[in-house]
C-alpha positions as CSV (number, residue, x, y, z in Angstrom):
1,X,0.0,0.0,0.0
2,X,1.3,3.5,-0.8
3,X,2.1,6.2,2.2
4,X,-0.9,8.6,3.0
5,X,-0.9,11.5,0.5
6,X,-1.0,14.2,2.9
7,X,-0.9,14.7,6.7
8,X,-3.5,16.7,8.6
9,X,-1.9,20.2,10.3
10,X,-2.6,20.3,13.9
11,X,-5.7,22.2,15.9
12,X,-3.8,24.9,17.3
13,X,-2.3,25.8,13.5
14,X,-5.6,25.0,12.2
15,X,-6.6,27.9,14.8
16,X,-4.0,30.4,13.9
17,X,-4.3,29.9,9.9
18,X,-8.8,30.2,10.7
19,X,-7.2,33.4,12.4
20,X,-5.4,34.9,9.7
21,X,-8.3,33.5,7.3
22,X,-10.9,35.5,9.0
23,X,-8.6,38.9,9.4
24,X,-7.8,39.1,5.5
25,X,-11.6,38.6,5.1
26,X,-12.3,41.6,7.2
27,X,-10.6,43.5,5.0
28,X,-6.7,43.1,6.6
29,X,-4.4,45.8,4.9
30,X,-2.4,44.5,1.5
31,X,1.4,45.2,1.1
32,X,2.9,44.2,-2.1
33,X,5.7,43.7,-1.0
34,X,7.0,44.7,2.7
35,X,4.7,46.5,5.1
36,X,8.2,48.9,5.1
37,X,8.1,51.6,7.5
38,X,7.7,55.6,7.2
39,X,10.7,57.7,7.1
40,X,11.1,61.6,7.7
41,X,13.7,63.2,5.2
42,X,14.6,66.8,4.8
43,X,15.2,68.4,1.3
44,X,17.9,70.8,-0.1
45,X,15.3,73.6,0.9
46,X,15.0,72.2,4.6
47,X,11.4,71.3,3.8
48,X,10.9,68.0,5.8
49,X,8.8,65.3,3.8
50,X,7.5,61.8,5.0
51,X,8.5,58.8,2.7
52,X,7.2,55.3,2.7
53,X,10.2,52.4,2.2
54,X,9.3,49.0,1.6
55,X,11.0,46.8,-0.5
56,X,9.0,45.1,-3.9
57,X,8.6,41.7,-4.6
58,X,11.5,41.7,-6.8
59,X,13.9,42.2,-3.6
60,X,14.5,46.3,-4.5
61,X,14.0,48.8,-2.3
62,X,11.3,51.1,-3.0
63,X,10.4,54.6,-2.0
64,X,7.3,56.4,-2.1
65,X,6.7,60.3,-1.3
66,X,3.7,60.7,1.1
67,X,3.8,64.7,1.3
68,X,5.5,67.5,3.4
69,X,5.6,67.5,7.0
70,X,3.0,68.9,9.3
71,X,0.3,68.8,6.0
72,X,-0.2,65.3,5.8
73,X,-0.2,63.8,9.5
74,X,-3.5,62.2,9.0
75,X,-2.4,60.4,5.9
76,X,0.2,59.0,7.6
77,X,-0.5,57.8,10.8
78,X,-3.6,55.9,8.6
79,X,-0.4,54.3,6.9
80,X,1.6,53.6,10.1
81,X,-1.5,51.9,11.5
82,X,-1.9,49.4,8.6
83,X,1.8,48.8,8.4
84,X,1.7,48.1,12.0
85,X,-1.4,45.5,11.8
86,X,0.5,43.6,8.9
87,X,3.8,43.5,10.8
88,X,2.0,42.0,13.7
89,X,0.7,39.1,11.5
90,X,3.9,38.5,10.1
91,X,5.3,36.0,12.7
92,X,2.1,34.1,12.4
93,X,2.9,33.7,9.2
94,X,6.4,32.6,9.2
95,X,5.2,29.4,11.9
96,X,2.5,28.4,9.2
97,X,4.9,28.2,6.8
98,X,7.7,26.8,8.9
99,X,5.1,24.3,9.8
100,X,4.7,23.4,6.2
101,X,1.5,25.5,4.9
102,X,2.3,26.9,1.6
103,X,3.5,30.2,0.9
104,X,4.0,31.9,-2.5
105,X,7.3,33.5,-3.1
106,X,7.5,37.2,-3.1
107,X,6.9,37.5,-7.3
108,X,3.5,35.9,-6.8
109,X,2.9,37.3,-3.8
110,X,3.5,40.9,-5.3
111,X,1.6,40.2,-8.6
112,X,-1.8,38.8,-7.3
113,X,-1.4,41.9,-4.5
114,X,-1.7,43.8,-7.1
115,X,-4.3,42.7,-9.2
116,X,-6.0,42.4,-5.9
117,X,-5.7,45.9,-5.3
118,X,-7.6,46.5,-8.5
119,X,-10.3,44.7,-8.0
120,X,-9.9,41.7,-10.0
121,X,-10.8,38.7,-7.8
122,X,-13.4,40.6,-6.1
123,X,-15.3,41.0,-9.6
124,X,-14.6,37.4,-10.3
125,X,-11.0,36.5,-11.6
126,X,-9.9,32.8,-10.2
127,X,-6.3,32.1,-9.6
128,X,-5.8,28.6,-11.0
129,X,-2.7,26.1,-11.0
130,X,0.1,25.1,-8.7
131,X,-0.7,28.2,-6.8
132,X,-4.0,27.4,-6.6
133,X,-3.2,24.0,-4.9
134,X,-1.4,25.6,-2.4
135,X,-4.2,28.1,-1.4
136,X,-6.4,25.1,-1.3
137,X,-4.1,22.5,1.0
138,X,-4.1,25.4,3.0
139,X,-7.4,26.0,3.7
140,X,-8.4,22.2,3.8
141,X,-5.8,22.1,7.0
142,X,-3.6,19.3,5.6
143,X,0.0,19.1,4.4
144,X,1.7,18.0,1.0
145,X,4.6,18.0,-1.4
146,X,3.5,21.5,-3.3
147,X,5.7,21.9,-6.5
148,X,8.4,24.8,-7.6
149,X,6.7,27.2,-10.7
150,X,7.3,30.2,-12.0
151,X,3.7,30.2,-13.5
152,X,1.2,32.1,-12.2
153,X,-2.0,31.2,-13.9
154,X,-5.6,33.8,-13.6
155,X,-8.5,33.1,-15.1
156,X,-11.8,34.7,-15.9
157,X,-15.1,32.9,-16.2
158,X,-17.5,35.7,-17.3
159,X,-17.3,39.1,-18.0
160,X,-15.5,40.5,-14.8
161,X,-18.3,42.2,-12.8
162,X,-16.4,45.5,-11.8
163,X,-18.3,48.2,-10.5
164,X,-16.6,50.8,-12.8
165,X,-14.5,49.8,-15.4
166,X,-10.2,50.1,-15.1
167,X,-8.9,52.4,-16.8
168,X,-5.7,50.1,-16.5
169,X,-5.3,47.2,-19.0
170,X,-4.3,43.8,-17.3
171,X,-0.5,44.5,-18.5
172,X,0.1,47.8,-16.1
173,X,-2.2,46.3,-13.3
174,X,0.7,43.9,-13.4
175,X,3.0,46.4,-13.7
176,X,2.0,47.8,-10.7
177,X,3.1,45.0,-8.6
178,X,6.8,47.1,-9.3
179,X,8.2,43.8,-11.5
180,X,8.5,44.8,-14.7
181,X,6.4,42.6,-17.2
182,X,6.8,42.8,-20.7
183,X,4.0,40.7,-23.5
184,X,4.7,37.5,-24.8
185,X,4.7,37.2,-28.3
186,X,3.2,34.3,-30.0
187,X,5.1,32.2,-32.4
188,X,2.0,33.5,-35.1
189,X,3.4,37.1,-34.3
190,X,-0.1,38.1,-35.6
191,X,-1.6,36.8,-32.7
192,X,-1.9,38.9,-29.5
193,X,-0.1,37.9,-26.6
194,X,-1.5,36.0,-23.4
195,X,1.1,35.5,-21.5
196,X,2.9,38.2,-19.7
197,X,6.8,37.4,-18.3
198,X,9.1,39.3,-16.1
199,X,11.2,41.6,-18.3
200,X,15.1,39.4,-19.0
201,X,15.7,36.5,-18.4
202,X,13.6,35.1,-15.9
203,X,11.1,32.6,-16.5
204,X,8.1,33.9,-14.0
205,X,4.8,34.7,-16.2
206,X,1.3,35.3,-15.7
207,X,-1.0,33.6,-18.4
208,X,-4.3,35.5,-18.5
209,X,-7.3,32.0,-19.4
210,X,-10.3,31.6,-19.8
211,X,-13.3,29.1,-21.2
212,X,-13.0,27.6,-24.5
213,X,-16.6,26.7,-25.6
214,X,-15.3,23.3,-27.2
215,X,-12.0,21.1,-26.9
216,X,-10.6,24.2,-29.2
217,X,-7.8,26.0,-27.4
218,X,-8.1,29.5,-29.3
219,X,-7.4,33.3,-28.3
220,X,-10.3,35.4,-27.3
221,X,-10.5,38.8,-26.0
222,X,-11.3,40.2,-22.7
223,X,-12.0,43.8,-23.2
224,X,-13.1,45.0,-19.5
225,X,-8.9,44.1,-19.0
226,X,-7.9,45.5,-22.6
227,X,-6.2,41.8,-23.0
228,X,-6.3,38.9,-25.1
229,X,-6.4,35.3,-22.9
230,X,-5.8,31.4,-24.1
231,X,-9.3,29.9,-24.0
232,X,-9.2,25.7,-22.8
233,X,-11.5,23.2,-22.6
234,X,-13.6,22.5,-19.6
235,X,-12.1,25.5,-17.7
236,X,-15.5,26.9,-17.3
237,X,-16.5,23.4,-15.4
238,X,-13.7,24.3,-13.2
239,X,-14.8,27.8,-12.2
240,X,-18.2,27.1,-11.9
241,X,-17.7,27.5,-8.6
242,X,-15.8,29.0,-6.5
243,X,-14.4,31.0,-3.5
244,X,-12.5,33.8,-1.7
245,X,-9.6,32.3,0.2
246,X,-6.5,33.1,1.6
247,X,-2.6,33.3,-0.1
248,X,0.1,33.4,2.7
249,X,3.8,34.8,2.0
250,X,6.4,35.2,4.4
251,X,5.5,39.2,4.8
252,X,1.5,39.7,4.2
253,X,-1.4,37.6,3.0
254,X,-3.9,38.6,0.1
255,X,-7.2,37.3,-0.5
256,X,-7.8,35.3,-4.2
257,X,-10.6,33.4,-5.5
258,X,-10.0,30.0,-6.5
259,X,-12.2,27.1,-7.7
260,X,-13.6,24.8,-4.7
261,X,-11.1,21.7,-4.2
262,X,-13.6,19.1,-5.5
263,X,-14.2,20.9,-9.2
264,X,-10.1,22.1,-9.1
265,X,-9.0,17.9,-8.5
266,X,-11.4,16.7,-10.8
267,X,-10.8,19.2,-13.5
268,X,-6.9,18.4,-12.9
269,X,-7.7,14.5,-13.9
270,X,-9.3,15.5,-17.0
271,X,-7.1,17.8,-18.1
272,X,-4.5,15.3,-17.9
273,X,-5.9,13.3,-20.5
274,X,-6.0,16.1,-22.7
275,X,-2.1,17.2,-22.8
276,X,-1.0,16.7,-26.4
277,X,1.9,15.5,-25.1
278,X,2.0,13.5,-21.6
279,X,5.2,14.9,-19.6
280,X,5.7,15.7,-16.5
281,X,2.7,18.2,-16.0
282,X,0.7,15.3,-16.8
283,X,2.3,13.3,-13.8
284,X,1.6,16.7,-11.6
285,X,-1.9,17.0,-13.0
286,X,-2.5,14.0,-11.6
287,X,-0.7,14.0,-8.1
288,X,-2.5,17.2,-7.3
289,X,-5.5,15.9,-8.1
290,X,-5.0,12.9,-5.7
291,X,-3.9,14.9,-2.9
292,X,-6.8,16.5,-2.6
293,X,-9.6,14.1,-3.6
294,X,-7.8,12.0,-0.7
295,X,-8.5,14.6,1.8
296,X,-11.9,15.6,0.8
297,X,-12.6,11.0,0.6
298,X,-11.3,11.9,4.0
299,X,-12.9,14.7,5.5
300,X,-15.5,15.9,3.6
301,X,-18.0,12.6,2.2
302,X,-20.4,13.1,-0.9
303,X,-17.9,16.3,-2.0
304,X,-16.4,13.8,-4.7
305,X,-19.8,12.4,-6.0
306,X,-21.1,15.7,-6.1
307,X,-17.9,17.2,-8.3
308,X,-18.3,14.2,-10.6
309,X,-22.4,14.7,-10.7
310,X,-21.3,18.5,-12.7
311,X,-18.8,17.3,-14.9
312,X,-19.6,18.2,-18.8
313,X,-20.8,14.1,-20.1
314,X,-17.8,14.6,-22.8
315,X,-15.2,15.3,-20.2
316,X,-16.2,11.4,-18.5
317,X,-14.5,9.6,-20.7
318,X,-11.0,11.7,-19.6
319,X,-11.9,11.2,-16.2
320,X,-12.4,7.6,-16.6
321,X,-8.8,7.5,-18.5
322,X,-6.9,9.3,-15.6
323,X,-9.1,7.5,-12.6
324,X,-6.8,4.3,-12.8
325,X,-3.4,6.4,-11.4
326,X,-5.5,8.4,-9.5
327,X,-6.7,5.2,-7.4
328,X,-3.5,3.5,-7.3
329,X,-2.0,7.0,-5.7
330,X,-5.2,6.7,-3.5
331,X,-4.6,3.6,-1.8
332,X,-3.9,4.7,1.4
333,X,-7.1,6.5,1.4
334,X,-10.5,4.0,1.3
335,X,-13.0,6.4,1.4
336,X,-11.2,8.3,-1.3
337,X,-10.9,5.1,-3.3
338,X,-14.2,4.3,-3.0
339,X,-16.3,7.5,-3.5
340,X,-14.3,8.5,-7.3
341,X,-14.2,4.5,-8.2
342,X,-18.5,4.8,-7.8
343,X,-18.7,8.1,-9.5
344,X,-17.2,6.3,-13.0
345,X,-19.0,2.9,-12.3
């Protein structure tokens, strides 16, 4: 028999993360980066100024004027007191993730920050992949091998409902994060671009997704974002529902919406049967699809049957494909086993 998949996190960090959980859903203050601190400078003129310093999620120090001493107190002790309330989470947050919860890296962290801060997941953008995972083993309380990326994967089901449109297209709300993304182009070069990467040579991206109406993968616009995304097959399955949660980093948390675990693991199988070309993301497709049907078999009965119950009838036959490794990585896990194994027949 294989080893259990995951291991359950203890009540009193189960406690702390339901803490954290419920203070970014009361509307916690967002840092891209560092909280920072405020510093007073004087100018050539002897005209003191305050200054925020925090450092961006690319690791540079960052300054930002506030305004001239003695006109804008207000303004900043409102900015000392959220710096203050996200400092005092931040040793919570280095236990969970000393304790094994997952934490993006300061990029992601930085980038979903931002397009937090403009709205996006609020009006319905999903954060989806390996990142997606995490935020999920996370909130279900249990622990797991999570896997390295420099992907950052959004997606939009509908038309994003935002209550005025940005003025900003998706590329500068990126931008704004303070990494400096550039398009990238598409071997058509008549094609517009929807993936976005870190200017050089780094390999972190954003790819901007949503629903593709058939088992076409095309390019369709998104116009409330003034961007073009990739659209895949049964992506809109795998958004049909879903929730605000929490992403942790080592210095602040964010909220995100992400797909519920059961449609995410079960749109994971499928989509591993539809990989042109089965590598090693089919493998990891897979895995992270075990993981957490084995905790849900686990903890939360009839979540399994009732993913399955939604699925598109033309997307069975890929689940029925990938259901074989999926069991055999299940083993360990009965319940699992046995709620996905009478889902197929």
């Amino acid at each position: 028999m294989t080893s259990p998949l995951y291991q359950a996190v203890t009540p009193a960090l189960t406690t702390l993360f339901g803490s954290i959980d419920g203070h970014v859903r009361a509307g916690a203050p967002v840092f891209g980066g560092s909280a920072g601190s405020i510093t007073k400078r004087k100018n050539q003129n002897g005209v003191e100024y305050y200054v925020h310093r925090y450092y961006y999620g690319t690791g540079t120090q960052q300054e930002s004027y506030i305004g001239v001493a003695g006109e804008c107190e207000q303004q900043v002790e409102t900015l000392r007191a959220r710096i203050e309330e996200v400092k005092a989470l931040v040793p919570d947050l280095r236990l969970l993730v000393r304790e094994g919860f997952q934490a993006a890296d300061p990029r992601t962290y930085a980038t979903l920050a931002s397009l937090h801060a403009h709205g996006l997941f609020a009006a319905g953008a999903s954060l989806v992949g390996p990142h997606a995972f995490g935020v999920l083993l996370n909130q279900m309380g249990v622990r797991a091998a999570a896997y390295a990326t420099e992907d950052v994967d959004v997606a939009r089901h509908e038309v994003l409902a935002f209550e005025r449109l940005p003025d900003k297209t998706f590329l500068a709300m990126l931008r704004d994060s303070g990494i400096p993304f550039v398009e990238v182009p598409q071997l058509d070069h008549k094609q517009p671009s929807t993936s976005f990467k870190q200017q050089g040579r780094s390999r972190f991206h954003v790819d901007l997704l949503v629903p593709s109406p058939d088992r076409e993968i095309r390019i369709v616009a998104v116009p409330e974002l003034q961007a073009h995304a990739t659209a895949l097959p049964y992506l809109a399955y795998a958004l049909g529902e879903t929730q605000i949660a929490t992403l942790i980093a080592r210095e602040g948390c964010c909220p995100v919406r992400v797909p519920v675990a059961e449609r995410f693991a079960v749109h994971k199988l499928v989509v591993s049967q539809l990989r042109t070309q089965r590598d090693s993301k089919t493998g990891k497709d897979i895995h992270q699809a075990s993981v957490l049907l084995a905790a849900l078999g686990d903890n939360y009965p009839g979540a399994i049957e009732s993913a399955v119950a939604a699925l598109p009838l033309s997307a069975r036959q890929y689940l029925a494909k990938a259901a074989p490794q999926a069991l055999e990585l299940m083993q360990s896990h009965p319940r699992a086993c046995a709620e996905l194994s009478g889902t197929i027949g």
